[in-house]
C-alpha positions as CSV (number, residue, x, y, z in Angstrom):
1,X,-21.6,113.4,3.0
2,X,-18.1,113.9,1.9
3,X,-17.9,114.8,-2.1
4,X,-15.1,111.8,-2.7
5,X,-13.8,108.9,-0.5
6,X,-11.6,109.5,2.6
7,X,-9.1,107.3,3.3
8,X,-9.2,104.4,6.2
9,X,-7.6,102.5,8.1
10,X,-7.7,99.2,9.4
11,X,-5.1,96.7,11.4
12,X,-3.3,95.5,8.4
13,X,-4.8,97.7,5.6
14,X,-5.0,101.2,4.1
15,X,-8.1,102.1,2.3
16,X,-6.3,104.2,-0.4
17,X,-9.0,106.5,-2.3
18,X,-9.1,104.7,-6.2
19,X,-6.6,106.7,-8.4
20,X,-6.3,105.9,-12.2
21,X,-2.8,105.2,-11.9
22,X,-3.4,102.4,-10.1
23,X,-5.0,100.8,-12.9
24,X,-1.3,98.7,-13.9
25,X,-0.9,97.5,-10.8
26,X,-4.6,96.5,-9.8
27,X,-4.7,94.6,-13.7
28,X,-1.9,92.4,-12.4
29,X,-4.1,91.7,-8.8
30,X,-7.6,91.3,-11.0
31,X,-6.3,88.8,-13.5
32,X,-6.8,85.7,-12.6
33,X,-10.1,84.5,-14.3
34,X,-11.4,82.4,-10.9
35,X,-11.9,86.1,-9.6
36,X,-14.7,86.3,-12.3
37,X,-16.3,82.8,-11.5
38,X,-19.4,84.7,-9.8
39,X,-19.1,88.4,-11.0
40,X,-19.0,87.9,-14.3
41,X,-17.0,89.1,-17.3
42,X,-13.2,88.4,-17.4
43,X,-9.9,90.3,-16.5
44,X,-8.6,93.6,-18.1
45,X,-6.1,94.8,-19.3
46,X,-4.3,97.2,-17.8
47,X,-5.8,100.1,-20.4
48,X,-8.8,98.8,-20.4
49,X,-9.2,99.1,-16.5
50,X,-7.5,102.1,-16.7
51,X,-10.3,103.1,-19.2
52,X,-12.7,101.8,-16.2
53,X,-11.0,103.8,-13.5
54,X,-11.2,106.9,-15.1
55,X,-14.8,106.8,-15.3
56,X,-15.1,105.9,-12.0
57,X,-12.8,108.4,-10.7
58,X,-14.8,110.8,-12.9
59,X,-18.0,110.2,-10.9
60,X,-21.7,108.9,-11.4
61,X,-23.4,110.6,-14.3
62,X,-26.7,109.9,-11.7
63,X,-26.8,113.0,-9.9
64,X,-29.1,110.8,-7.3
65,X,-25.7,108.5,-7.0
66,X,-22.2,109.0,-5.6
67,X,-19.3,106.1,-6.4
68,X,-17.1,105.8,-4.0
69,X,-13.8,103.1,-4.6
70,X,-11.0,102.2,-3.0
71,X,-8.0,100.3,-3.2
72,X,-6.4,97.8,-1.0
73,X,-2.7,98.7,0.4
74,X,-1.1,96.0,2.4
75,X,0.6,98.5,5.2
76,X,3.4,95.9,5.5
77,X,4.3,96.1,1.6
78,X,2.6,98.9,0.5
79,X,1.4,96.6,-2.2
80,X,-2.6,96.5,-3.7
81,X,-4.6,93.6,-2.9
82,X,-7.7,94.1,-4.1
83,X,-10.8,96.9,-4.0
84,X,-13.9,97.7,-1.7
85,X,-16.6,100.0,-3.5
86,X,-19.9,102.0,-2.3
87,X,-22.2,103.3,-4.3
88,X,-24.4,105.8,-2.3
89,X,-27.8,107.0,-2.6
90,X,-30.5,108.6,-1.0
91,X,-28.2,111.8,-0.1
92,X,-25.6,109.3,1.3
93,X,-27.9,107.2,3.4
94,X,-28.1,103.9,1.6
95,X,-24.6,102.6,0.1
96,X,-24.6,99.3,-1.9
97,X,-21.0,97.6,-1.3
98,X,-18.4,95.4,-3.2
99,X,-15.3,93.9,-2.4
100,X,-12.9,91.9,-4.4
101,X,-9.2,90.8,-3.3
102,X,-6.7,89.0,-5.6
103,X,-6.2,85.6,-5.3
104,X,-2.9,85.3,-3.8
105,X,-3.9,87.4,-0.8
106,X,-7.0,85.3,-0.4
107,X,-7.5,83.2,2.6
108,X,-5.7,85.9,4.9
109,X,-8.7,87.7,6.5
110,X,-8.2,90.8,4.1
111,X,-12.0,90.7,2.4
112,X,-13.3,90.6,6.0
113,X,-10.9,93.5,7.1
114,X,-11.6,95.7,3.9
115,X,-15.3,94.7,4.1
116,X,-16.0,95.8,8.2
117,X,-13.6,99.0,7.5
118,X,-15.9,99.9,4.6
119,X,-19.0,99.3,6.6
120,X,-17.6,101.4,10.0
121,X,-16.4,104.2,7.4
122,X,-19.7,104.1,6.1
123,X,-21.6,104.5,9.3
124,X,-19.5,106.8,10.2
125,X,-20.6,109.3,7.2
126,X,-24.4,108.8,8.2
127,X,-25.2,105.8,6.0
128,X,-28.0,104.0,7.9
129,X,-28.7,101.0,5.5
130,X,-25.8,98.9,3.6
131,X,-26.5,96.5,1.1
132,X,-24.1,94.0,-0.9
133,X,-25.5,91.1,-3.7
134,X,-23.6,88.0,-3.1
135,X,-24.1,85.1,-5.4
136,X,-25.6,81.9,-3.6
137,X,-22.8,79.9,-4.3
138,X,-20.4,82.4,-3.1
139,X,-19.5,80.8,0.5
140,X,-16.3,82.8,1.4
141,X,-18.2,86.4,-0.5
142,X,-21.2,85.6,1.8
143,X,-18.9,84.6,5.0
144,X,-17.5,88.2,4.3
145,X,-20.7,89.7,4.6
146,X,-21.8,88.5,7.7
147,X,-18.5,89.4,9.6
148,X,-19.4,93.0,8.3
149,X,-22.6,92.9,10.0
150,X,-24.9,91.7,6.7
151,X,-27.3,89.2,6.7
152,X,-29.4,87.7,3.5
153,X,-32.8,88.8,3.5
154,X,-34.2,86.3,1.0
155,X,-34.6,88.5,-1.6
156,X,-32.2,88.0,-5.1
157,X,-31.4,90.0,-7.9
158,X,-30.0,89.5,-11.3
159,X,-29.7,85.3,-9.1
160,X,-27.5,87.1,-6.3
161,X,-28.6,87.3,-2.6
162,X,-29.4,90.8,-1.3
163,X,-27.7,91.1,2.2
164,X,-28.5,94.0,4.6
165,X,-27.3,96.0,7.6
């Protein structure tokens, strides 16, 4: 297992490795407060997720744990869209994943893309099981899901779904 996040690749998308400088830009994608609707909490500011990205950058204080983010770069543009994340465990063969794309690039296809990109980068690096927590109300989170291969198993957490690959 790699030490830090490559970077992929996918038809319309680069997978850019998470960078704290990308915290200005990504505030502007992450603020509207619908985003939050099933996640919780509310948007940053661009020093507080700057704040945010440096501790993620900085690593999991869980030596049993490895974070791995990304952000979303529109190849046309070159502009962000959103994030994909992996947290990994059991020496890097279990990864719980996230995905989040701002609402103006919603409805596009992107989450899907980011989300089976993440999951094929994934495999790739020897992860054998892949989980995500999708609240039940969540249509389009859970419609992303199972393009990427997931499927609910009936068990929640914190009220969210657990899905599984």
């Amino acid at each position: 297992m790699q030490p830090h996040p490559q970077p992929l690749r996918s038809g319309r998308l680069d997978l850019v490795p998470l960078r704290v400088e990308h915290a200005r830009e990504m505030a502007a994608v992450l603020s509207d407060p619908a985003l939050h609707t099933f996640i919780g909490g509310s948007p940053s500011t661009p020093e507080a997720l700057r704040a945010r990205y440096e501790r993620l950058v900085a690593g999991s204080p869980d030596p049993a744990r490895t974070w791995w983010n990304w952000v979303l770069a529109l190849r046309d543009t070159g502009a962000l869209a959103g994030t994909v994340q992996a947290t990994l465990a059991e020496e890097g063969r279990f990864a719980e994943i996230a995905w989040v794309v701002g609402t103006p690039w919603q409805g596009r296809g992107l989450a899907t893309e980011a989300a089976r990109t993440l999951v094929d980068g994934l495999r790739a690096q020897g992860v054998r099981t892949v989980v995500a927590h999708i609240h039940p109300e969540h249509h389009a989170s859970a419609a992303v899901a199972a393009a990427a291969g997931l499927t609910p198993t009936g068990e929640e957490l914190d009220g969210e779904v657990r899905w599984r690959l």
